[in-house]
BALUMDREN-496906 format. One line per 3 residues: number of its first residue (from 1); their letters; for each residue x, y, z of C-alpha. Coordinates in Angstrom, 2 decimals. Layout:
% residues N
NUM = A = X/Y/Z  ...
***
This chain:
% residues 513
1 = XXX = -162.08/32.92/282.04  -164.09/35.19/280.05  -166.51/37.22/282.75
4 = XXX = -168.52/39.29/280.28  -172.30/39.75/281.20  -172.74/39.42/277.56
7 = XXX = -171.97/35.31/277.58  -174.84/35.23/280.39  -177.14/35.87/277.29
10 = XXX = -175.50/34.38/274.61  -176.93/30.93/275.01  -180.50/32.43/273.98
13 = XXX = -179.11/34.12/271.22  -177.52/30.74/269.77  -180.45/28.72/270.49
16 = XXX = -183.45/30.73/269.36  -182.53/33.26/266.93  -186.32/33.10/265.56
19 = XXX = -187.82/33.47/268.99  -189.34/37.14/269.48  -187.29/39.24/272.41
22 = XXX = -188.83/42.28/272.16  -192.14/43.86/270.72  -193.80/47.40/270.89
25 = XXX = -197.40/48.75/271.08  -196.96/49.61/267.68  -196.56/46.06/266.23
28 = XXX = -192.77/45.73/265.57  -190.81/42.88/267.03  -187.37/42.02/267.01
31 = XXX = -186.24/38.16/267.67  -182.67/36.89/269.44  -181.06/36.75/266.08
34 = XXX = -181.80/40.31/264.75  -181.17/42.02/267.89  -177.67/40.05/268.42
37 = XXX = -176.81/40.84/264.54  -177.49/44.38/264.81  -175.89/45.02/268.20
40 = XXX = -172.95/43.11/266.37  -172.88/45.90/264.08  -173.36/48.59/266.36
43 = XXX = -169.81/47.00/267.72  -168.33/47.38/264.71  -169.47/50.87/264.54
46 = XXX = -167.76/51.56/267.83  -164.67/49.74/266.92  -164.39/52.37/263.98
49 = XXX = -165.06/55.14/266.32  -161.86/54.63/268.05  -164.43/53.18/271.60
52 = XXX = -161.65/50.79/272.85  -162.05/48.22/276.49  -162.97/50.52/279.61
55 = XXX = -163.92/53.64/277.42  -167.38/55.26/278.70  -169.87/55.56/276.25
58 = XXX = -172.90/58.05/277.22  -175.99/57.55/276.40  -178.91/60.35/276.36
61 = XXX = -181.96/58.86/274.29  -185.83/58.41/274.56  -186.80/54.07/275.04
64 = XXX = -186.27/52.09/272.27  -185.74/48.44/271.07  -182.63/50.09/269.59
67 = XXX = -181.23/51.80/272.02  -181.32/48.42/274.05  -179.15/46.89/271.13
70 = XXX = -176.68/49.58/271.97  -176.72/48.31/275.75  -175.72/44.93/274.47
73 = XXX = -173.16/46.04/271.42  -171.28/47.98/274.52  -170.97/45.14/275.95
76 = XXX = -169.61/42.84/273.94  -167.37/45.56/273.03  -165.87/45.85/276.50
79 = XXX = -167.00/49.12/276.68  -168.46/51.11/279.93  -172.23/52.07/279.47
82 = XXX = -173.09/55.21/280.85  -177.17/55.86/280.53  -178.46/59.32/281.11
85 = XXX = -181.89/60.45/282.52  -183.34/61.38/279.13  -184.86/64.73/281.60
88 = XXX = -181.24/66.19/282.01  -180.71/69.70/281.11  -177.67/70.36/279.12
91 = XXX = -175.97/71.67/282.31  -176.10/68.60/284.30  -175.01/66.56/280.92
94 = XXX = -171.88/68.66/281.33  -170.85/67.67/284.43  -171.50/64.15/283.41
97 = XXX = -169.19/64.54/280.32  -166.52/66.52/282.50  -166.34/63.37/285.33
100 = XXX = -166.62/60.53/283.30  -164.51/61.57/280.13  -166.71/59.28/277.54
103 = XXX = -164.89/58.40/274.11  -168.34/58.40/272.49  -171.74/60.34/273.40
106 = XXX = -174.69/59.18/271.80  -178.25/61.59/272.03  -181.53/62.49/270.57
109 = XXX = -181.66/63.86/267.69  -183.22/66.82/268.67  -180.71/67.24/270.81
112 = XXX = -177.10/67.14/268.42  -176.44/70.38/267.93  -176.29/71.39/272.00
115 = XXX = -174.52/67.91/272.71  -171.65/68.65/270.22  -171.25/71.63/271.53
118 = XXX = -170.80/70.31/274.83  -168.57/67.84/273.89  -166.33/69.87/272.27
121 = XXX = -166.58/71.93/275.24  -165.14/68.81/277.24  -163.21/66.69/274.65
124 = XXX = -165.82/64.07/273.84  -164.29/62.62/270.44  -167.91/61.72/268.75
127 = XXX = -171.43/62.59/269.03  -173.92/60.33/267.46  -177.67/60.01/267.46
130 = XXX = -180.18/57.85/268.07  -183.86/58.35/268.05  -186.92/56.35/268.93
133 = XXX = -188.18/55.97/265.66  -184.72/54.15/264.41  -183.81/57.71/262.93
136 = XXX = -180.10/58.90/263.55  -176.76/58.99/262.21  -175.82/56.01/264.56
139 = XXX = -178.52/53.62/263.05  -177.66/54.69/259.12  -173.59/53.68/260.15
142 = XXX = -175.15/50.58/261.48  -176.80/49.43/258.11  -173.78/49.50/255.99
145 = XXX = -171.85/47.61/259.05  -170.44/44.49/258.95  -171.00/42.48/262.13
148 = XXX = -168.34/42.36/264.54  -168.31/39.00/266.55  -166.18/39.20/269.00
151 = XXX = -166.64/39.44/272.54  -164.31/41.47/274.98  -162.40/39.73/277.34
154 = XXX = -163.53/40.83/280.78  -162.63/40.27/284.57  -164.84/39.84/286.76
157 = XXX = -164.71/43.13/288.13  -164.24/45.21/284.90  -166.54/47.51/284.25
160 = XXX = -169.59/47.03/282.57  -171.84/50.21/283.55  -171.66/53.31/285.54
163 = XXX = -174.68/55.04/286.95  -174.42/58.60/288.40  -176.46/58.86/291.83
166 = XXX = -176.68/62.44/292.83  -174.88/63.03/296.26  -176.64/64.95/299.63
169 = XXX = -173.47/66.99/298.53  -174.60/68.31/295.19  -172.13/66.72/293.26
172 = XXX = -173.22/63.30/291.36  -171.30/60.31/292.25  -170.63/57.61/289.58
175 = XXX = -171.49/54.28/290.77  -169.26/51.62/289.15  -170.68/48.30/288.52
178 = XXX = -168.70/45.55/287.05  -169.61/42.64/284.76  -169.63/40.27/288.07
181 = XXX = -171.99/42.39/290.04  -174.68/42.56/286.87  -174.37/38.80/286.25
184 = XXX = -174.63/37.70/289.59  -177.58/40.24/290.66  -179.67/39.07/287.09
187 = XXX = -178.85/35.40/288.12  -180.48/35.60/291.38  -183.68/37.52/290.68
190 = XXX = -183.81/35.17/287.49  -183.78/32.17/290.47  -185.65/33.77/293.02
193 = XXX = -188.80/34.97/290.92  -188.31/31.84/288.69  -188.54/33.42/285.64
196 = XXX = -188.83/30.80/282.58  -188.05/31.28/278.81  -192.24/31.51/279.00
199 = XXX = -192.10/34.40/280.54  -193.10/37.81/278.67  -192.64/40.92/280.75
202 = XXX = -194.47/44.39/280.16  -192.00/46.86/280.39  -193.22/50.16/281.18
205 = XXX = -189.88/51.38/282.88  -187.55/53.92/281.87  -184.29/52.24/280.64
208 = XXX = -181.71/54.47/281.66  -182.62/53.55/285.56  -181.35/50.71/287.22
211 = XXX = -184.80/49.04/287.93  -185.62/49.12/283.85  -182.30/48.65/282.55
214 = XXX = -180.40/46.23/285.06  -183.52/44.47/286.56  -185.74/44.24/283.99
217 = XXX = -183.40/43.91/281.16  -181.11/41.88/282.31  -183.76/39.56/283.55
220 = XXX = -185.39/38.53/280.44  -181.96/37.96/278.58  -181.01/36.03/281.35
223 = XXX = -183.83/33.97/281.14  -184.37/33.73/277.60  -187.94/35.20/278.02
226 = XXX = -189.47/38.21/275.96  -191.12/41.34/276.73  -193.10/44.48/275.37
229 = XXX = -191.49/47.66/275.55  -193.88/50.24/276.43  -192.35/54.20/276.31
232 = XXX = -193.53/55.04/279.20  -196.78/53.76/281.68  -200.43/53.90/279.91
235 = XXX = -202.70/52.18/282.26  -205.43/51.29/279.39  -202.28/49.60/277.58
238 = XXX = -201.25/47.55/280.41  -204.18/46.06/280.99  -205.31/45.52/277.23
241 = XXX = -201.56/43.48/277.17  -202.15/41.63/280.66  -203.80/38.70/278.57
244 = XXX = -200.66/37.85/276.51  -198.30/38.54/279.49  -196.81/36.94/282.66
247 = XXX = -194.86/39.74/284.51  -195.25/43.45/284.99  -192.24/45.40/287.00
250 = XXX = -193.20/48.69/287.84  -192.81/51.83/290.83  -195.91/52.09/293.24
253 = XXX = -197.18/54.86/291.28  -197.88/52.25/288.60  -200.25/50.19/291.01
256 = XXX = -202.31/52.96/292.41  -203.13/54.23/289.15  -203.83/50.90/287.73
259 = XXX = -206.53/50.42/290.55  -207.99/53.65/289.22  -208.94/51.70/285.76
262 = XXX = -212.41/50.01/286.36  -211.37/46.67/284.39  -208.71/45.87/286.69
265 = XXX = -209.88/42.65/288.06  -209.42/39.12/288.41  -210.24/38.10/284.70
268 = XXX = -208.04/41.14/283.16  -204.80/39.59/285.15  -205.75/36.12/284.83
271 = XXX = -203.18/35.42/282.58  -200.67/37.54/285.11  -198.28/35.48/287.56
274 = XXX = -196.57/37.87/289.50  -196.55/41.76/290.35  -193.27/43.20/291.11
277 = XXX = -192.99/46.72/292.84  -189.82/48.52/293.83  -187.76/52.07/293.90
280 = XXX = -189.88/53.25/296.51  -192.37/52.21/299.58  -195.19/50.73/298.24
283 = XXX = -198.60/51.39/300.78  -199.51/48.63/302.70  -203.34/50.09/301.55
286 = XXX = -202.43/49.58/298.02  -201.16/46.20/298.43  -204.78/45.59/300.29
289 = XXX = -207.22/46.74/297.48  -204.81/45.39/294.71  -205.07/41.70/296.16
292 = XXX = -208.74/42.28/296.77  -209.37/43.42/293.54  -206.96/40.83/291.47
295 = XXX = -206.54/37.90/293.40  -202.33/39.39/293.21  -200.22/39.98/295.79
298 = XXX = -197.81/42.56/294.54  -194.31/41.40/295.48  -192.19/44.14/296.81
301 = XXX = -188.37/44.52/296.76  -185.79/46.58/297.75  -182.54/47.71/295.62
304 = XXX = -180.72/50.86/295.12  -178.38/51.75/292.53  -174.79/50.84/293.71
307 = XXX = -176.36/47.22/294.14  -179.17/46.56/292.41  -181.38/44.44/294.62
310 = XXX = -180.83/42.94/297.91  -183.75/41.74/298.91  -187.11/40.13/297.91
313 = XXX = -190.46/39.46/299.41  -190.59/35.65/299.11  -192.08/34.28/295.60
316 = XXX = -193.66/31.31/297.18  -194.68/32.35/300.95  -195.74/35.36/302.44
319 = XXX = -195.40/38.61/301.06  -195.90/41.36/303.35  -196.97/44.46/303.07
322 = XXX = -194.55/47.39/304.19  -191.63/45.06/304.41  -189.26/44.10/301.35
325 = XXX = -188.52/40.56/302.37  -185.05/38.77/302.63  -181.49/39.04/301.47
328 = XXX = -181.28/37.33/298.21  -179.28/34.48/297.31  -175.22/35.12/297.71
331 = XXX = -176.29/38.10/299.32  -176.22/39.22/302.93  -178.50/41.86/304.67
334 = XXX = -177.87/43.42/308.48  -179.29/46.74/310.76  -176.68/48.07/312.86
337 = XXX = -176.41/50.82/315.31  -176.20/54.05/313.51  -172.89/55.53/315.91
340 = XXX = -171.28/52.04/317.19  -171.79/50.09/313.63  -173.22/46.82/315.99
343 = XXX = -175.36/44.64/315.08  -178.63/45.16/316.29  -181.21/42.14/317.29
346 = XXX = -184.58/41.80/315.86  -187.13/44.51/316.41  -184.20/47.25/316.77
349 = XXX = -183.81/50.25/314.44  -180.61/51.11/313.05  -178.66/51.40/309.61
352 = XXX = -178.97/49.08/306.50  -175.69/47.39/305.60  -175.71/44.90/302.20
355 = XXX = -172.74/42.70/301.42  -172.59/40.24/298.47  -171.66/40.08/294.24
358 = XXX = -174.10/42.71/293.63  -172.55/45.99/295.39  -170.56/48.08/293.33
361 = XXX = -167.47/48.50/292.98  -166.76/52.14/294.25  -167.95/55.72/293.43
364 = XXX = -165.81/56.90/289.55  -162.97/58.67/290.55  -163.77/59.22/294.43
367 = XXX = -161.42/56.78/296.16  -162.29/58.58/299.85  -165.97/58.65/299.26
370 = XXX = -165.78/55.18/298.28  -163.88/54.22/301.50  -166.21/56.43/303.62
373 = XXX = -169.26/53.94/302.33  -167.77/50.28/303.06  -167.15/49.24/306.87
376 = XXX = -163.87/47.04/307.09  -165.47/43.66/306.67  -167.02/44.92/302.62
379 = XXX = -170.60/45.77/304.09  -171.79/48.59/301.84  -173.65/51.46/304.21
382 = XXX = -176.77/51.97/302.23  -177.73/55.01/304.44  -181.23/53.74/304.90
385 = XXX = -182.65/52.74/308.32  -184.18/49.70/308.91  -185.32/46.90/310.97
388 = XXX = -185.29/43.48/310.51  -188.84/41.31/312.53  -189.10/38.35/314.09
391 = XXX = -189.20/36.16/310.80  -186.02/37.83/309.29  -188.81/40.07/307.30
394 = XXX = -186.91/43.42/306.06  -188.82/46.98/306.84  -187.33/50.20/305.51
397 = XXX = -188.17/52.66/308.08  -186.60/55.92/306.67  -183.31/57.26/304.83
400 = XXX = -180.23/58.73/307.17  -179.60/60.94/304.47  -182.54/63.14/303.02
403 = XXX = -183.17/61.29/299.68  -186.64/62.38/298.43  -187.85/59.43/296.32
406 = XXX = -190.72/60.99/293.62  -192.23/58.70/291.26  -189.43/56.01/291.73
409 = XXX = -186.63/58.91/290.93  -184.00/59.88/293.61  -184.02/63.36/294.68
412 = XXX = -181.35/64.66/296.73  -182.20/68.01/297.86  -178.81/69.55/298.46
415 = XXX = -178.50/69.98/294.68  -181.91/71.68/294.70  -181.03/73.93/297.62
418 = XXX = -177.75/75.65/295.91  -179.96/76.80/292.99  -182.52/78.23/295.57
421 = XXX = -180.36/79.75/297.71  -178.71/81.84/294.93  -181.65/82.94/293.44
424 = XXX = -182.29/86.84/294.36  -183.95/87.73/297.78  -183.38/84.48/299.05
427 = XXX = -181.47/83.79/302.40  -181.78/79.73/302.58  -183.57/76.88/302.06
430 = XXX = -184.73/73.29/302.83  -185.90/70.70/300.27  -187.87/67.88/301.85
433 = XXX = -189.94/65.16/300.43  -193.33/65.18/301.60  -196.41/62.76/300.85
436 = XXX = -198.18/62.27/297.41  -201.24/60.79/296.47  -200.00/59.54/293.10
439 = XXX = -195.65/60.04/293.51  -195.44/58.86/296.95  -193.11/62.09/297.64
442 = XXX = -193.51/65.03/296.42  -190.61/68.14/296.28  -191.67/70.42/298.03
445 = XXX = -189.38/73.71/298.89  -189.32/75.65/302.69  -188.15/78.93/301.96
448 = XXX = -186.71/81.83/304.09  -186.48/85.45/301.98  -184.57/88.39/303.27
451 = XXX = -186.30/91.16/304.80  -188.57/92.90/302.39  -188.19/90.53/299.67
454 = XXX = -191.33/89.50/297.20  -190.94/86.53/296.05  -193.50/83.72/294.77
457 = XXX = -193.14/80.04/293.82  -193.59/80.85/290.27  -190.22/82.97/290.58
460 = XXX = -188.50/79.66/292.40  -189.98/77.52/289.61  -189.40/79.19/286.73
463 = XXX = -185.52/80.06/287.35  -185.25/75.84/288.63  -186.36/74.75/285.47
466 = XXX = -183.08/75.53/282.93  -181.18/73.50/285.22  -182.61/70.76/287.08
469 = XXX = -184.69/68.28/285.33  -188.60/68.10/285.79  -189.23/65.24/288.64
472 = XXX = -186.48/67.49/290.95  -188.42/70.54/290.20  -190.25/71.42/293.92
475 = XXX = -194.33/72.52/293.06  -194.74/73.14/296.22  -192.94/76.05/298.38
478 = XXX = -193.63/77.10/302.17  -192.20/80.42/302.97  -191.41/80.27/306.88
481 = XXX = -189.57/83.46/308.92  -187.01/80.70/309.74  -185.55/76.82/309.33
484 = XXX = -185.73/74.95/312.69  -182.51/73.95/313.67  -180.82/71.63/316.56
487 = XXX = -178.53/72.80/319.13  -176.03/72.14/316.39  -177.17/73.98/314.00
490 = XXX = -178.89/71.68/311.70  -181.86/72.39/310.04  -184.77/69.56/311.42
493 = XXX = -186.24/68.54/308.04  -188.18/65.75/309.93  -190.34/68.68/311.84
496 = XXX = -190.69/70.36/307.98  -191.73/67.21/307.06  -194.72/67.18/309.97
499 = XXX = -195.54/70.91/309.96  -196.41/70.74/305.89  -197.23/67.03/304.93
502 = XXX = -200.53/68.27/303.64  -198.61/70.70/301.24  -199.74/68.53/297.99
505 = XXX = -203.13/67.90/299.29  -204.70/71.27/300.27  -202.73/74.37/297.62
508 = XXX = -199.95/75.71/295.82  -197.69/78.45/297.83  -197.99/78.68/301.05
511 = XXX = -197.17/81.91/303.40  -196.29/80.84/306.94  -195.29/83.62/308.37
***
């Protein structure tokens, strides 16, 4: 049996070629049959360019209907789609291109000349590009392609994507997910938020993120539904679409600055059936004055990237606020004690631990990490605490490890910390996340210099930004005499966390010495 995501689509294609999948604010659409003809010919493209079953192809482009296509040519190719954070500096793309050994990278155009270079630098056959406007060598191949039709035979657990996660380690880890875990995951949001081919999403997201791509995507092709592709979140937009739309997925930062447009009301989302918000904690405040405002109770859920999503605030029932609702369908959800691994009863704190079709496979090429993150009976430790209520209700209470979630992006602050702590007249350092009015977290930096060294955040900032892309970049630092620290030695973030939670609302640097 043929496992590829792809046939999970295919029925839409086949049946209604002249039906409109996606559109953007500019006016262009694109129906089933011209995005399956040209992702056809994208595979033919690959074929010629020597991308074979299980080769990684990377992907480094702005949002576009195209770049989408790609997705789906990959696909049916057998081929391993690897998307990039478009915000990468060319020194994290390295590392990417030194792990995962791609056959094929494909990049901005403004970007070619410093991607060939780097994939000479680490054997990468080809470098193609793709822009936003349909420019690119990649799309002028495509026009003088003939369409490929085949579809790859795939197992259930071959690989369809990987997704790099940065580790509390600094290095990334590459989280494998196979055609199985994508299929299944699609197939139960599809059921649980009963998406319809009626259905036409607003997609604001970012597409090289689980929650856009996997989510999002997936959904609507799943479905057979449609949706707008928006570049990136305009709240004037959103709401001047809302009419001709059912569905808009989006990060809590979405929300609170939608209830900052005056003609957010119950008229402008009339047309609106459901609210989705995930990648980070959404305020039970905001979920307040949104319902009061709209009639809409924003539906929260909670997914990461190794499984997409485990859990969902009920569609019909209660959603509530600060909790992200129960396992989903085929998948199972438990809290366990953090040191024993027991399970803990209702109302008890402890570690999150999901088990189903939609967790990953493993971390790329890290067999012991892998092994270190699955207890014997396939329960994936998410590292985030939890507690499940009374009524089987979900509430994420914190992260074991020190994941800073900004604007829906993970930030692990080990990989900020190396960079600060080599910088001149530095001794060490502590990332932290710590609140924002409009993010949710913020990066903020606590900083201990050596004895008689100047040194202000604008130094810190300014030598960050070659390397690390923008949303890890801290704006905030806290120069303290010294880190506080356990009888063991480690450095208590959580009394950082307390002594500068203010740090976004009242300045810029701050000298607490």
């Amino acid at each position: 049996m043929n496992h590829n995501l792809y046939l999970q689509f295919q029925t839409h294609f086949d049946q209604q070629p002249d039906k409109v999948l996606m559109a953007t604010l500019e006016g262009d659409t694109h129906t089933y049959g011209e995005v399956q003809n040209t992702a056809m010919k994208m595979v033919g493209v690959l074929r010629r360019l020597g991308v074979a079953q299980g080769d990684r192809v990377v992907v480094q482009v702005e949002k576009s209907a195209q770049a989408l296509m790609l997705y789906l040519a990959c696909l049916r190719a057998g081929a391993v789609y690897l998307p990039l954070n478009t915000a990468y500096t060319d020194n994290e793309v390295a590392y990417f291109l030194q792990d995962a050994e791609p056959r094929l990278v494909v990049c901005d155009p403004a970007r070619r000349d410093s991607h060939r270079a780097l994939a000479e630098a680490h054997g990468v056959a080809h470098v193609e590009t793709l822009g936003n406007d349909c420019s690119g060598s990649l799309m002028a191949q495509v026009a003088d392609e003939a369409p490929d039709r085949t579809i790859a035979e795939m197992g259930a657990d071959d690989l369809a994507a990987i997704l790099y996660t940065s580790g509390t380690t600094g290095r990334s880890k590459g989280a494998m997910l196979s055609h199985r875990n994508l299929a299944a995951n699609s197939q139960a949001l599809v059921d649980t938020w009963q998406f319809t081919r009626d259905d036409h999403l607003l997609h604001a997201l970012p597409i090289f993120h689980t929650h856009g791509l996997f989510v999002a995507c997936n959904i609507i092709l799943t479905a057979g539904a449609s949706m707008t592709l928006l570049p990136g979140f305009d709240a004037q937009a959103l709401l001047s679409l809302m009419p001709q739309a059912t569905v808009l997925m989006g990060v809590p930062t979405f929300y609170t600055r939608l209830l900052d447009q005056p003609g957010l009301d119950r008229t402008s989302t009339a047309a609106m059936r459901l609210f989705i918000s995930g990648s980070a904690p959404l305020l039970a405040e905001t979920h307040r004055e949104f319902h009061a405002r709209t009639g809409h109770m924003i539906l929260e859920r909670y997914g990461m990237t190794e499984t997409n999503m485990n859990t969902s605030n009920p569609y019909e029932g209660e959603r509530r606020p600060g909790t992200v609702g129960f396992a989903l369908p085929g998948s199972e959800v438990r809290v366990v004690d953090r040191d024993s691994g027991a399970e803990l009863p209702a109302g008890q704190n402890g570690l999150v631990e999901v088990r189903g079709p939609n967790v990953f496979q493993g971390y790329w090429r890290m067999p012991e990490k892998t092994r270190e993150e699955f207890r014997a009976d396939g329960f994936f430790i998410t590292g985030d605490l939890g507690m499940l209520d009374d009524d089987g209700y979900l509430h994420i209470v914190g992260r074991d490890k020190d994941l800073v979630i900004s604007g829906g992006y993970n930030v692990y602050p080990k990989e900020i910390e190396q960079f600060i702590d080599e910088l001149p007249g530095v001794r060490e350092s502590a990332v932290i996340g710590v609140p924002h009015p409009d993010l949710g977290e913020g990066v903020a930096a606590a900083v201990v210099l050596n004895e008689g060294a100047e040194v202000t955040q604008e130094d810190i900032t300014s030598a960050l930004a070659p390397h690390l892309a923008r949303y890890k970049q801290p704006r905030r630092v806290v120069f303290v005499d010294a880190l506080p620290r356990n009888v063991m030695g480690k450095v208590q973030k959580n009394l950082l966390r307390e002594a500068h939670a203010d740090l976004y609302q009242t300045g810029t640097a701050v000298h607490d010495k």
